[in-house]
C-alpha positions in Angstrom: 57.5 52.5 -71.2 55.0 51.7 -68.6 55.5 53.3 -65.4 55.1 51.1 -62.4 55.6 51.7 -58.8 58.4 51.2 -57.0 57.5 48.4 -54.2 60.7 48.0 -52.9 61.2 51.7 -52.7 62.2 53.2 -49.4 61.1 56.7 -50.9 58.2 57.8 -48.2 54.9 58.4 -50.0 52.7 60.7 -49.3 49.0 58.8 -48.2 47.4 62.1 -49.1 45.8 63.7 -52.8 46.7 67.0 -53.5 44.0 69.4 -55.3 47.2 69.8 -58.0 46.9 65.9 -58.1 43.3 66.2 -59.1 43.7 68.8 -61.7 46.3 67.1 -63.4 44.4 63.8 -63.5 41.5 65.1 -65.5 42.7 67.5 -67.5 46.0 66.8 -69.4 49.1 69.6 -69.7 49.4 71.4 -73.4 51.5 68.1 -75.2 50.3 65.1 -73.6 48.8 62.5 -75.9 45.5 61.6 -74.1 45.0 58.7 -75.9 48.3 57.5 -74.7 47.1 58.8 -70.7 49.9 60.9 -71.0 49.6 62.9 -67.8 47.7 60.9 -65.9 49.1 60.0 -62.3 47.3 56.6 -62.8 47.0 54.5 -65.4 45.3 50.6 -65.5 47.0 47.4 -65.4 47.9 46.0 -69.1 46.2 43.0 -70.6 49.7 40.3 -70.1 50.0 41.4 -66.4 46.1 41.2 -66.1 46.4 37.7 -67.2 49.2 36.7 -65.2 47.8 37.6 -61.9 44.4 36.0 -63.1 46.6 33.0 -63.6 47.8 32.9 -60.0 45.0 33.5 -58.1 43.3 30.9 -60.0 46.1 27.9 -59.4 45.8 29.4 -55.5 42.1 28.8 -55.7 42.2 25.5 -57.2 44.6 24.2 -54.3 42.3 25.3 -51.7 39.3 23.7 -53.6 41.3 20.1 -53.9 42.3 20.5 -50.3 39.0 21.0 -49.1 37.1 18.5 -51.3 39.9 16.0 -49.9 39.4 16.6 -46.6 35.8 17.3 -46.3 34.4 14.7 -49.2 36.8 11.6 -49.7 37.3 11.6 -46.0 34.7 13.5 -43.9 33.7 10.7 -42.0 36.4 10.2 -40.6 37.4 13.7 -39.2 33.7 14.3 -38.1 34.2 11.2 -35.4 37.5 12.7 -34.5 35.8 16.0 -34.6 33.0 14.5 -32.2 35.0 12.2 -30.1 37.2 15.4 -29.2 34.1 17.0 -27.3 33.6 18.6 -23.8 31.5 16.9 -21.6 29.7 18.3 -18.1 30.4 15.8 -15.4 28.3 15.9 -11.9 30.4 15.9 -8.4 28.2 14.4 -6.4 29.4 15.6 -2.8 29.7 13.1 0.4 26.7 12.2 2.2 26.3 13.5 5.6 27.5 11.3 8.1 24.6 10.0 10.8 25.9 10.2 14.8 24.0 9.2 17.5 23.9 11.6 20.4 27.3 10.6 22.1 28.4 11.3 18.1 29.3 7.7 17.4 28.9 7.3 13.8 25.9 5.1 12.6 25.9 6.1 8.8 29.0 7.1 7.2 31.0 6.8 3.8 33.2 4.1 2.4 35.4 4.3 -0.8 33.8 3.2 -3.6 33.1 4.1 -8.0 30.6 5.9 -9.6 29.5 4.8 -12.9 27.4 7.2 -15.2 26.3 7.2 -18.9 25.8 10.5 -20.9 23.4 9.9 -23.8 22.9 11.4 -27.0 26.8 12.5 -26.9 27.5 10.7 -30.0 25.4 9.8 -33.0 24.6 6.3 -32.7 22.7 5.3 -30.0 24.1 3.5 -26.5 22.4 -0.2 -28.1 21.5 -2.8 -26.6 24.7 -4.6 -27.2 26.1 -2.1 -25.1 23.5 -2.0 -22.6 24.1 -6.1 -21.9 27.7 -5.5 -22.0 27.3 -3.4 -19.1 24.5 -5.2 -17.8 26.6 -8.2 -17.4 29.7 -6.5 -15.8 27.9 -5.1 -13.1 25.7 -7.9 -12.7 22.3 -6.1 -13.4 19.2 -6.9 -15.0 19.5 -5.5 -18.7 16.1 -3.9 -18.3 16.7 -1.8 -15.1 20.0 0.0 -16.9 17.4 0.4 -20.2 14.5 1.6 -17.9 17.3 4.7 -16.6 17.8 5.4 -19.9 15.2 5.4 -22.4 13.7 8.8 -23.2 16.5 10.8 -21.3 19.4 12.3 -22.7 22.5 13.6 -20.8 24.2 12.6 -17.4 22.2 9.0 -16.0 24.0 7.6 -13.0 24.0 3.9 -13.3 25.4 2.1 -10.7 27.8 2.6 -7.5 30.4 -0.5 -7.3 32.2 -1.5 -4.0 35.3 -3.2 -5.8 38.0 -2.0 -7.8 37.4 -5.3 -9.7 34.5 -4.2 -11.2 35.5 -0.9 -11.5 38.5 -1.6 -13.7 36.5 -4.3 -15.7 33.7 -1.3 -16.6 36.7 1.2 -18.1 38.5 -1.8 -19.6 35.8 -2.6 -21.5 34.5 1.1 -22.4 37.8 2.4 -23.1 37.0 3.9 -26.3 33.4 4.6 -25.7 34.0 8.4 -23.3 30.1 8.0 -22.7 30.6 5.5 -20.3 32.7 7.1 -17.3 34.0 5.0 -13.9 34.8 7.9 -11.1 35.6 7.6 -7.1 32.6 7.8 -5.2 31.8 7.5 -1.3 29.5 4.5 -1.2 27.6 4.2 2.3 27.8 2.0 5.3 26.2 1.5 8.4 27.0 0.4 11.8 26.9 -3.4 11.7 23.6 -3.7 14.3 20.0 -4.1 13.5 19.2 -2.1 16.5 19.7 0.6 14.7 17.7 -0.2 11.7 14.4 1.4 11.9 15.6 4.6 13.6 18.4 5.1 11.0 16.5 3.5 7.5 18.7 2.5 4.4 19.6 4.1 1.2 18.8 2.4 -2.3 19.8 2.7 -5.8 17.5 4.7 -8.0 14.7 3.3 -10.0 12.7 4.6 -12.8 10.1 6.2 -10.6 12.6 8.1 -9.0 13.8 9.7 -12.1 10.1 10.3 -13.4 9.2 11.9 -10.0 12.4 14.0 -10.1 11.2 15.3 -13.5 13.9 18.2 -15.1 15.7 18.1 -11.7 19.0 16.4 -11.5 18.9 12.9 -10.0 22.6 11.9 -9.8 23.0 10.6 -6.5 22.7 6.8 -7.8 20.9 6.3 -4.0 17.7 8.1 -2.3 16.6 6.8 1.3 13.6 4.7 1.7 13.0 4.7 5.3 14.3 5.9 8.5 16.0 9.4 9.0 17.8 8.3 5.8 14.4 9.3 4.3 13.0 12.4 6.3 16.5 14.1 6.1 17.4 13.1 2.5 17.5 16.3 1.1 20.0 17.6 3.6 21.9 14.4 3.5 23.0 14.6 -0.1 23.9 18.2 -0.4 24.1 20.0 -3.3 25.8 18.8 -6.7 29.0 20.3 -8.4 30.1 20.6 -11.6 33.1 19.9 -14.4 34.0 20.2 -17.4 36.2 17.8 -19.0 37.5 17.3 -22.3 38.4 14.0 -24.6 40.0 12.4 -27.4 38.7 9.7 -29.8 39.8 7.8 -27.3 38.2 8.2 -24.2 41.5 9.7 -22.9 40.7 12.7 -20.5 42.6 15.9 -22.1 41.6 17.7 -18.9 39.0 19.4 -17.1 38.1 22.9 -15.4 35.9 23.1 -12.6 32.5 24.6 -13.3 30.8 24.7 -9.6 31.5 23.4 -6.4 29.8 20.6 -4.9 28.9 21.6 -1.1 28.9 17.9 1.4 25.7 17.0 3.1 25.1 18.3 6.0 26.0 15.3 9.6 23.2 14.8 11.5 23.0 14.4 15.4 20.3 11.8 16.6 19.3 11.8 19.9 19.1 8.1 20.5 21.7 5.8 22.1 23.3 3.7 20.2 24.4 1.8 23.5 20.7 2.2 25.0 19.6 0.8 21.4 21.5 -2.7 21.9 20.1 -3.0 25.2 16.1 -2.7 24.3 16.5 -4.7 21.0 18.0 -7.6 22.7 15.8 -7.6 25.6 12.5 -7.2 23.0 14.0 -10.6 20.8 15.1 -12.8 23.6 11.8 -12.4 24.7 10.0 -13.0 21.2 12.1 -15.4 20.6 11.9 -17.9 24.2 8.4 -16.5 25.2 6.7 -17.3 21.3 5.7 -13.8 20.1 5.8 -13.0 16.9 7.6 -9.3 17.1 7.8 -6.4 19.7 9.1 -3.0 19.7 10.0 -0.6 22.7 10.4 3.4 22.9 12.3 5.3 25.6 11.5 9.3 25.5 13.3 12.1 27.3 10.3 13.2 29.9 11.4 16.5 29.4 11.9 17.2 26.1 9.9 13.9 23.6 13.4 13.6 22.5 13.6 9.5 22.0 16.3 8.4 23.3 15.9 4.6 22.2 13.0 3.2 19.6 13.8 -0.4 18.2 11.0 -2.8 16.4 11.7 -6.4 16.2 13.0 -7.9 14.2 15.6 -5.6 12.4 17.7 -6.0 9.2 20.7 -5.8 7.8 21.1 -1.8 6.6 24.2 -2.8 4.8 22.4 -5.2 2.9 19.6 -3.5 2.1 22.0 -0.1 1.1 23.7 -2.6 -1.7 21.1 -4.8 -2.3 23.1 -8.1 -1.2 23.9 -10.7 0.0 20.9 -11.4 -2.0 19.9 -14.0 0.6 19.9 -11.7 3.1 17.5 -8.9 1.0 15.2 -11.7 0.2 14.7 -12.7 3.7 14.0 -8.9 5.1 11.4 -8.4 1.9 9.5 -11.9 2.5 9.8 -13.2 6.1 6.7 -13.8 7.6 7.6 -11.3 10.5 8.1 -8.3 7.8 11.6 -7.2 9.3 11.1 -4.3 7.4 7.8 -2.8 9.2 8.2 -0.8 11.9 6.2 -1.8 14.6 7.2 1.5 17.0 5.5 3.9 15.0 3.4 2.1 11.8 1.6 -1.1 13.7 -1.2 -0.1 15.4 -2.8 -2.6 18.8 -6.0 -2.7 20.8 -4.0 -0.8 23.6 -6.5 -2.4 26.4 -5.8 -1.2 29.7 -3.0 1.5 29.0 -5.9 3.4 28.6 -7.0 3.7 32.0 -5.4 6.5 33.3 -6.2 8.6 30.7 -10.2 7.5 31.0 -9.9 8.3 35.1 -8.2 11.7 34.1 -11.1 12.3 32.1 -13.7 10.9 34.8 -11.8 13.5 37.1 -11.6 16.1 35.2 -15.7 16.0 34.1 -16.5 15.2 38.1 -17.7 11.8 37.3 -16.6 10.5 39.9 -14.3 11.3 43.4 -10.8 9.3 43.4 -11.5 7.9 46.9 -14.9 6.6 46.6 -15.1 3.1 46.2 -17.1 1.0 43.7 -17.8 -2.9 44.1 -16.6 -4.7 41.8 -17.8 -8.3 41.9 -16.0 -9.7 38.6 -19.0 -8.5 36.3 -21.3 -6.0 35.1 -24.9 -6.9 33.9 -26.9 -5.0 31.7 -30.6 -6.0 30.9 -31.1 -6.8 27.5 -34.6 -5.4 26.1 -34.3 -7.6 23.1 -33.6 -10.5 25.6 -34.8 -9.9 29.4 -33.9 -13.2 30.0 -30.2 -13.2 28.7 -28.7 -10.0 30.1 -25.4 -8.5 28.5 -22.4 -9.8 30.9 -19.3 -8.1 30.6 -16.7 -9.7 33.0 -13.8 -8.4 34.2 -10.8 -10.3 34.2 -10.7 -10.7 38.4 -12.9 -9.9 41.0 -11.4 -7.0 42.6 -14.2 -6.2 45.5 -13.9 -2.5 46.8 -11.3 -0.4 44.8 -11.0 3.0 44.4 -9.6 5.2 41.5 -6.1 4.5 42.9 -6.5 0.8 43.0 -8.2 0.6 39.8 -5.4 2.1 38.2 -3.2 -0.4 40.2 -5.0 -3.8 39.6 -6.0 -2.8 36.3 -9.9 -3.4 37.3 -12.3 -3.8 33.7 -15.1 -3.0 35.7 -14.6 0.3 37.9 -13.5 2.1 34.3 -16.3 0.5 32.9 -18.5 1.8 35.2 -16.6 5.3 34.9 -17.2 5.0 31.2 -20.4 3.7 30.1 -22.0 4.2 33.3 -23.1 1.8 36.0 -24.8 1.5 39.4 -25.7 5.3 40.1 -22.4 6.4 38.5 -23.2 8.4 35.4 -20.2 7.7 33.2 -18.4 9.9 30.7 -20.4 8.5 27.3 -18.7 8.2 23.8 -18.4 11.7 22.6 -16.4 12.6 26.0 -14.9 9.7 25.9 -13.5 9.9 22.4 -13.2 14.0 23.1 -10.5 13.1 26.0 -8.6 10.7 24.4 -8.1 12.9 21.1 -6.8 15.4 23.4 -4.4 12.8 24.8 -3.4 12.4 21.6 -4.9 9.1 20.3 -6.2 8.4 17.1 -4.0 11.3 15.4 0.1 11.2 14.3 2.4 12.3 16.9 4.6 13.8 14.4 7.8 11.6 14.8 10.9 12.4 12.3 10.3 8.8 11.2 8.2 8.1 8.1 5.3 5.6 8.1 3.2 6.6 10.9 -0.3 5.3 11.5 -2.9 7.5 13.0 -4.6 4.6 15.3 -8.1 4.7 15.6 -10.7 5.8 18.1 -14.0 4.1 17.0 -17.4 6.2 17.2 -20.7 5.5 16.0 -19.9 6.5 12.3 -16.8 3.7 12.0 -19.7 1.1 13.7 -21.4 1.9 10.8 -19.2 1.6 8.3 -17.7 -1.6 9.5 -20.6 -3.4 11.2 -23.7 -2.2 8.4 -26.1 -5.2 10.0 -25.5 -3.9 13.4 -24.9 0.1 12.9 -26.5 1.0 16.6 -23.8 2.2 19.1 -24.7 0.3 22.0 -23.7 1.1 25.8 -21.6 -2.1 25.7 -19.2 -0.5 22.6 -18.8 2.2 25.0 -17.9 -0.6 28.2 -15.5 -2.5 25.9 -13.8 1.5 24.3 -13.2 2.2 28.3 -10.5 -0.5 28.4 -8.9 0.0 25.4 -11.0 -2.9 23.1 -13.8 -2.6 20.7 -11.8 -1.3 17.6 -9.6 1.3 19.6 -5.7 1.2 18.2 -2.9 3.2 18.8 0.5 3.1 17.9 3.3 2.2 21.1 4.3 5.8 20.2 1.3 7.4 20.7 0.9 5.1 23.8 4.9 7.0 24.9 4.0 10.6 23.6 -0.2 10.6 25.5 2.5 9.2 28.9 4.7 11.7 28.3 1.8 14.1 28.9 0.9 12.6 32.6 4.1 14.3 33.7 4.4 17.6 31.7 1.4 18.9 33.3 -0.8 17.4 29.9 1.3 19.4 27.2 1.2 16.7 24.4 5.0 17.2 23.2 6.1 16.0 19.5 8.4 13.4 19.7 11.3 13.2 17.4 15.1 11.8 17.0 17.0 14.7 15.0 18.8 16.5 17.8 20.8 18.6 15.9 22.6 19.0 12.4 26.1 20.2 11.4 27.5 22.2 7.8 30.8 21.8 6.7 32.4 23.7 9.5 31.3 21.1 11.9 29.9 23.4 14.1 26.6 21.8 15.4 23.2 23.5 15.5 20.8 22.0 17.8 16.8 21.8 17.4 14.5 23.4 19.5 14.4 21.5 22.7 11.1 20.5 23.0 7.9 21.3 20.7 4.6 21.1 22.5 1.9 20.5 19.6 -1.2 21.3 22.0 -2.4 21.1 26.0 -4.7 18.2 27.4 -6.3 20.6 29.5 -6.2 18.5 32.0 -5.2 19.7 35.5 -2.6 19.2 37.6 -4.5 17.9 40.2 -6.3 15.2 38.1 -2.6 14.2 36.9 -1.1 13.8 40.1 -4.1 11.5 41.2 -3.3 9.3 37.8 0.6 9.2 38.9 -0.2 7.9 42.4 -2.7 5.0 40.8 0.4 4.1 38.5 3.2 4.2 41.1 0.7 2.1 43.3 1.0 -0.2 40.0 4.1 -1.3 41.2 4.5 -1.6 44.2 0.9 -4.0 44.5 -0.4 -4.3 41.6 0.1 -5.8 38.3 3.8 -4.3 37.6 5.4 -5.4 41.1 7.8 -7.3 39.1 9.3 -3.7 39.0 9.3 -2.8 42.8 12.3 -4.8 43.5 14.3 -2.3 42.0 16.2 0.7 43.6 14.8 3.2 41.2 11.1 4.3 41.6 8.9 3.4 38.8 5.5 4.2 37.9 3.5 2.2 35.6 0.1 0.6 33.7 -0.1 -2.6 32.2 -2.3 -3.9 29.5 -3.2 -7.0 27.7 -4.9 -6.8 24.5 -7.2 -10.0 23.9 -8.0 -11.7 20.2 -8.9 -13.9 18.2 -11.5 -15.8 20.4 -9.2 -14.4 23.7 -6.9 -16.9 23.0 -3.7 -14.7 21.9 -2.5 -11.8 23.6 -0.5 -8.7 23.0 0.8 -7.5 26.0 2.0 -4.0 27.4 4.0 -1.7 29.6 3.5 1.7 29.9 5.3 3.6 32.7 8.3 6.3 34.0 10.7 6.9 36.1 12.1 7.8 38.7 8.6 8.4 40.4 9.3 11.6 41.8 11.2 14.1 38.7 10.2 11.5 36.1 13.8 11.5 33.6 12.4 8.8 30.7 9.1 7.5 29.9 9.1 4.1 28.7 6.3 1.9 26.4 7.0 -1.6 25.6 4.7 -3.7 23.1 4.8 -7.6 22.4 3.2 -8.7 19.8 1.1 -12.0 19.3 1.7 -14.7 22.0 -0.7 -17.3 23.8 -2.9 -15.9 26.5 -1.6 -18.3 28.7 2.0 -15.8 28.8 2.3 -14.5 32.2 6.2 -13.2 30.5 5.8 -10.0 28.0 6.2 -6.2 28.2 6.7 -5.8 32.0 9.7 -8.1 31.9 11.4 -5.9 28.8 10.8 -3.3 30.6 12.7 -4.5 33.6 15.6 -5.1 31.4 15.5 -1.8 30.2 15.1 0.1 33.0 18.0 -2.1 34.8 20.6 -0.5 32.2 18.5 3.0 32.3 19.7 3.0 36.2 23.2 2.0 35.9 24.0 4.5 33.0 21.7 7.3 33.7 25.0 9.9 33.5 26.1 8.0 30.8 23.0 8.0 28.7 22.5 12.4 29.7 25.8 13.5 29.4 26.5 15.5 25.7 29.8 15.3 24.7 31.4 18.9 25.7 32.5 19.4 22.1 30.1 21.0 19.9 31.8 20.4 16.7 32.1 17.6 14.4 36.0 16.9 13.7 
């Protein structure tokens, strides 16, 4: 009889051989049959029970075989979708956009509730068709080709649209239930304070185009918007903040079976402006009632803290609707802001550029001053004209006529009645007065700041122009020769000179901070998500003038004289002591104008320096930038506290 272990035994067995064991097993006692393994501790399995487990293991096997052929051949279609519909997917949290305040912290950006709608390709097999594409297309009310354009040659997260209404919303995950590559989430959408005073100091954010995404390269670009103009634009980056991360899982259905969160998403940072948004109102309605009932065709005023460049109001007119432009309708509304013949969208402050004719008279008798051309007090005749032989021509001498004969005027009254030919005659040189030349000319006025960006926070500055023989050149190439009537006609601000109004504001802002040129700008000071505010440096001077004090104080006396006798004694009506220049850019045969208003106040410990520029109106005007300024300055007096006075909190709430 076979002898087979005991399973079921409760007998302890010993896990370990003994030598004995080993002795025994190879060499049998005296009377053991050896063929039989008699003897032998161990003996192997017999053919039946060989066969019998052989048997079972091989109907175990066979199951498992039929199972898996079953499941993985007859229907492996089908689990693979349910195996790849069940997936994990990273999902972006894009944070809230920092909220925009002006410097009494009203809000003039902010968020509104809204949905996020993304696409993450290459999640599933097929691709997202174009089936699919117009289905979306049409739900959201999009040109086909600008969702295709967002996706085509990308793979992973694409933002695709933010929608206002839960309407559309609901219509989107209705229709893309069972399609988890299509997501809807809650978003903050932005808003703006309903005012197109506000427009070109605050800019608008858009939706995302293609170019976006190929300049963002391997970097996410989920934020669906990017600003385009305005602080929106300069201060983007800290705007947005910094994206977070999920992970969700779901079903075959599109069902969410639940998510972890991966990384945080941090808010955008608020941002402090120093403007008004009060002072803002004011100077865009007195710039378009006068383009509107005196016929010019835009204008743009800047008001700058005279201690610090900080601008307290900047408009350019006309505005636009920043709500519009954010969402991209009414459509009506877009189209008008895009085409109109007044480009709404330009921003005249900083990015048109104007012959700024007389404005550049005080800085031209600072010069004179400065390089002893001339002593303030002596006088110069002025009889309506200079006359310059003409070699070419003895007997049709240059003329160069001033707008008014002034007779005897010093520097002071120069500055005052705005006389063509005493600065001519300090520039160019006339009647036994030497003159400055070009190269000091231009040398003076590059100090001041003209011809070169100012370095506002705003984006689209123009760097003006201050003409020299080389630009003659180039633009007149029959007539190259500087002649000494360019430099007569550079000396009051004609002859291809430009500058910006806010160069015009940041060289007057020099004439009473002892000629530091001081960088303008409208960020005052930014916030994290602790609200606590951190304010900017103060004031930034960029370089000196080098002009002295002395020469300075002369040009202020010339422009408070201005007012109260010469061409801005509109002004001297008022209570509060001003200081201005005046200036009236001729073209197009002298018969349209653009006039201007440089000035400060009060006279004494100078608080706001002010530059107003109308644009394009008949010569025959005797209404433009003096009578803005007016307006301005009349609301400047009455809320001076108001418009200095920071809020004693220094947190956001």
């Amino acid at each position: 009889m076979l002898w087979m272990p005991n399973i079921f035994s409760r007998r302890k067995i010993n896990p370990y051989v003994d030598p004995e064991d080993i002795f025994l097993d190879t060499r049998n006692l005296p009377g053991f049959d050896t063929i039989r393994f008699e003897g032998r501790l161990e003996r192997p399995i017999s053919r039946p029970i060989f066969a019998m487990i052989s048997i079972l293991f091989g109907l175990v096997g066979s199951t498992l075989f039929a199972r898996a052929a079953y499941l993985g051949i007859l229907h492996g279609d089908e689990f693979q979708a349910r195996a790849t519909n069940n997936h994990l997917r990273h999902i972006s949290i894009v944070p809230p956009r920092g909220v925009i305040y002006d410097r009494n912290l009203k809000p003039l950006a902010y968020n509104v509730p809204g949905f996020r709608i993304s696409l993450d390709v290459g999640t599933l097999p097929d691709s997202f068709d174009d089936a699919r594409i117009n289905q979306l297309a049409s739900l959201l009310k999009r040109d086909p080709k600008e969702i295709a354009d967002l996706i085509v040659g990308r793979s992973g997260e694409i933002p695709v649209d933010l929608v206002y209404e839960w309407d559309t919303a609901n219509a989107v995950i209705t229709a893309f239930r069972d399609d988890p590559r299509i997501q809807v989430e809650p978003a903050t959408i932005r808003a703006y304070l309903s005012s197109p005073a506000i427009s070109h100091v605050v800019g608008y954010l858009s939706k995302i185009t293609k170019e976006d995404i190929t300049e963002a390269g391997d970097a996410p670009f989920l934020w669906l918007q990017r600003g385009r103009s305005g602080i929106e634009f300069t201060y983007d980056e800290a705007l947005r903040g910094q994206l977070g991360k999920k992970i969700v899982e779901f079903d075959s259905r599109g069902e969410s079976l639940g998510e972890n969160l991966f990384e945080r998403e941090e808010a955008g940072k608020n941002l402090v402006l120093s403007i008004s948004a009060d002072l803002q109102e004011v100077m865009y309605q007195a710039v378009g009632d006068t383009v509107r009932e005196r016929g010019f065709s835009g204008g743009s005023a800047i008001m700058l803290d005279a201690h610090t460049g900080a601008i307290l109001g900047l408009v350019s007119y006309p505005g636009y609707d920043l709500n519009a432009m954010s969402r991209g309708s009414p459509r009506d509304v877009v189209h008008w802001a895009l085409q109109d013949a007044s480009h709404p969208l330009f921003n005249r402050a900083i990015s048109s550029a104007y012959p700024p004719a007389s404005t550049v008279k005080p800085f031209l008798a600072a010069a004179a001053l400065e390089e002893h051309i001339i002593d303030p007090n002596r006088q110069i005749l002025t009889n309506g004209k200079i006359v310059v032989p003409n070699p070419y021509d003895p007997a049709h001498p240059a003329t160069f006529l001033d707008w008014k004969n002034h007779g005897l005027v010093n520097m002071f009254q120069a500055i005052a009645v705005s006389s063509n030919a005493y600065f001519q005659t300090i520039g160019g040189g006339y009647g036994g007065v030497p003159g400055l030349g070009l190269s000091r000319i231009h040398a003076y006025m590059s100090r001041f700041g003209f011809g070169s960006k100012t370095g506002v926070d705003i984006p689209g500055e123009f760097d003006g122009l201050l003409p020299d023989e080389a630009w003659k050149a180039k633009v007149n190439p029959k007539d190259p020769t500087w002649r000494i009537g360019d430099t007569y006609n550079i000396s009051i601000g004609q002859g291809g000179t430009l500058a910006t109004p806010i160069q015009l504001a940041v060289a007057a802002l020099s004439i009473v901070n002892k000629g530091d040129i001081i960088k303008p700008k409208v960020a005052l000071g930014i916030s994290g998500p602790d609200g606590q505010i951190e304010y900017f440096p103060s004031r930034e001077v960029v370089h000196s003038s080098g002009v002295s004090d002395t020469s300075l104080r002369t040009v202020q006396q010339g422009m408070r004289l201005a007012v109260q006798e010469g061409t801005a004694k509109g002004l001297n009506e008022f209570s509060l002591e001003i200081a201005a220049k005046t200036g009236t850019a001729q073209f197009i045969r002298k018969e349209k104008v653009h006039s201007w208003f440089m000035g400060y106040a009060p006279y004494e410990n100078p608080e706001v320096v002010l530059v107003v520029n109308m644009e394009n109106a008949s010569a025959h005007n005797l209404i433009g930038g003096v009578y803005v300024a007016g307006q301005i300055f009349r609301w400047y007096d009455h809320n001076r506290d108001k418009l200095f006075t920071m809020p004693d909190k220094a947190k956001i709430d």
